[in-house]
N, C-alpha and C positions, 0 to 999 in steps of 0.2 A: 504494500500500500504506500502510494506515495503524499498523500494527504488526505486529512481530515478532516473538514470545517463543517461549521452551522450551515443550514441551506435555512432562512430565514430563522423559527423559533418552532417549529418543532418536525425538524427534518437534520438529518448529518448528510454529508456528502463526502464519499470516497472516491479517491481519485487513484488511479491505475496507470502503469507505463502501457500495457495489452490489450487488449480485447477478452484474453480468454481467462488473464486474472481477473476481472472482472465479471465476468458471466461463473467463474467458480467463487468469486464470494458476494454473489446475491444469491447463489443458489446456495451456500453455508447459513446465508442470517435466515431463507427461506425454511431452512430444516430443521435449525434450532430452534423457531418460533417464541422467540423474546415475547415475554407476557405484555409488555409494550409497543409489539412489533403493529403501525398499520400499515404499511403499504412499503414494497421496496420497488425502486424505480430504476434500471438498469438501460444506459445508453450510451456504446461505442466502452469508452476505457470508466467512465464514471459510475455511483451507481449511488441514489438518492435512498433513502431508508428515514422511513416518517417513521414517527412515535408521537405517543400519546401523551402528551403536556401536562395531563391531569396526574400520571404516574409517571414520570420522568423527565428529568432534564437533560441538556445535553453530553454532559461531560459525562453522568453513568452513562447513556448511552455511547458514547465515543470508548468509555473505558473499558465495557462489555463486548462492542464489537472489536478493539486491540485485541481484547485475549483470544476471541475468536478465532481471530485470524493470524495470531502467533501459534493456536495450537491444533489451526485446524488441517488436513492434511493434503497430499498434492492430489488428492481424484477429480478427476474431472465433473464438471456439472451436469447435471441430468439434463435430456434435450431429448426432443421426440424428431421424427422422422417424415417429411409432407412431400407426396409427390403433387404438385398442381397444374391440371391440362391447361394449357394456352393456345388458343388458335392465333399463328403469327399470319392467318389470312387476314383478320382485323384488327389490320394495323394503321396507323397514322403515318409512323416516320418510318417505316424501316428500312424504304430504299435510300431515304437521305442518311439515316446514320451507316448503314452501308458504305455511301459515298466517303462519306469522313473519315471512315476505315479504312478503305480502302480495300474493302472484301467484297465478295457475291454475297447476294441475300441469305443464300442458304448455306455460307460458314457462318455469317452471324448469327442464324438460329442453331446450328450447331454446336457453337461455342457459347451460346443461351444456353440449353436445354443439357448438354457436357459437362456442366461445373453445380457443382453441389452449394450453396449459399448458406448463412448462419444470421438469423433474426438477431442483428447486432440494437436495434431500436425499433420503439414502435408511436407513433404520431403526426403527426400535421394534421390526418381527422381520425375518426376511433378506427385502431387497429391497422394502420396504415404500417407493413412492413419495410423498417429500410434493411435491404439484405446487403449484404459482402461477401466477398467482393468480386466482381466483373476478372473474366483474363484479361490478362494485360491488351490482347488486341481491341478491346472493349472499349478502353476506357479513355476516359478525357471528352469522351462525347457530351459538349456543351448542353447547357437547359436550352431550350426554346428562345428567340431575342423577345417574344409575345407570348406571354401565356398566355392557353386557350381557356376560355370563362369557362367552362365545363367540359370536365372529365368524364367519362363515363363508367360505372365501377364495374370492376374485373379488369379495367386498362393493365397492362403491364408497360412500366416504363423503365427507360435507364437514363442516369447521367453522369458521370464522373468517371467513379466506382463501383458507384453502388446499380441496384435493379429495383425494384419495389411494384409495390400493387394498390392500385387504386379501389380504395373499399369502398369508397362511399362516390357518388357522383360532386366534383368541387373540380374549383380553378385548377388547373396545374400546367408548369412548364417543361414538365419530364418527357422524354421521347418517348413515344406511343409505339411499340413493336410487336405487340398483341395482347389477346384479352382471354380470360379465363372467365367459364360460366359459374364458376363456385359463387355461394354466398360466402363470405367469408369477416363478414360480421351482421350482426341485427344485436342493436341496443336497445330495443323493446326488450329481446330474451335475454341479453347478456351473456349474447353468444360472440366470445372473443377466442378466436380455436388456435390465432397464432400469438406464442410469446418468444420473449429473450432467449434467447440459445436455441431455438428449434433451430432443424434443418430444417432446410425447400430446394426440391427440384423440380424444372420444369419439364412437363410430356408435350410434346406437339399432338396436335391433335388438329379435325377438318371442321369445314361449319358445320357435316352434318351432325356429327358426335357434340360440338359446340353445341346445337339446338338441344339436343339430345341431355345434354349434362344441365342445362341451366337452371339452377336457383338448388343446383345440391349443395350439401355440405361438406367439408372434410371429415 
């Protein structure tokens, strides 16, 4: 752990050099369940952990999670396993970031669909994954210079590094290269099926099996 601090008054924030010390000690305070424990919040090398103000402050807090994580051990974090269909037939961008590659369309979906990702964050609207990371032929593919006022959900985009999915229908300027029929959230049910550390990989799939698949679940 490379630092500690208050996240306002009743939240600590741990800071990380990795990715994957990170995703193993949100998933340690996640197992010991601190009788103060409400929420831990885990994004990229950081990883937020609220607590409850009425029984604790921050310093036990900070000093319960040290020991933790002085005595906890090297196993890996628990993480589940998502294969998700995307038809890269509805796509927006993918003959242009093609071009920026400087690949055929169909080694960019190759090198899609080829690389396993790890739910490093999740936000901009509920349950929105941002995955890592892209092969290197991938990446550096700029946002949009215009966001488009509406996304459609199941979009699958990329920009940088990273890949992500459009859950909800909202603005975005991520490159469009196909879309997946899954629901993959409804906050009515408080059905949020992807978190931190899962894996995701993607299946190609046609429009018909797209028609076919649409409003399932993982």
């Amino acid at each position: 752990m490379e630092a500690l601090v208050p996240l306002g008054d009743q939240a600590a924030l741990a800071s990380f050099a990795e990715e994957s010390s990170a995703l193993r000690f949100a998933a340690g305070v996640r197992r010991t369940g601190f009788p103060w424990l409400v929420d831990v919040v885990q994004a990229y090398t950081s990883v937020a952990v609220f607590f409850d103000l009425g029984r604790v402050g921050f310093q036990e807090v900070a000093d319960s999670l040290r020991r933790m994580e002085e005595n906890r051990s090297e196993e890996m974090a628990e993480s589940r396993q998502h294969q998700i269909p995307c038809c890269y037939e509805l796509q927006l961008d993918l003959n242009r970031v093609a071009e920026q590659v400087q690949l055929p369309t169909e080694e960019v979906i190759r090198l899609h669909t080829g690389t396993e990702y790890t739910v490093y964050a999740i936000g901009f609207c509920p349950g929105f994954p941002y995955l890592g990371y892209l092969p290197s032929e991938l990446c550096a593919v700029p946002r949009l210079p215009r966001p488009r006022l509406q996304v459609e959900p199941g979009s699958v985009g990329l920009t940088g590094r990273q890949t992500g999915i459009y859950t909800l229908a909202r603005p975005g300027g991520w490159n469009i290269i196909g879309r997946t029929p899954l629901e993959l959230v409804n906050v009515a049910d408080g059905y949020f099926p992807l978190r931190t550390g899962d894996r995701v990989c993607f299946r190609r799939i046609d429009e018909r099996e797209f028609r076919q698949l649409v409003g399932q679940r993982l």
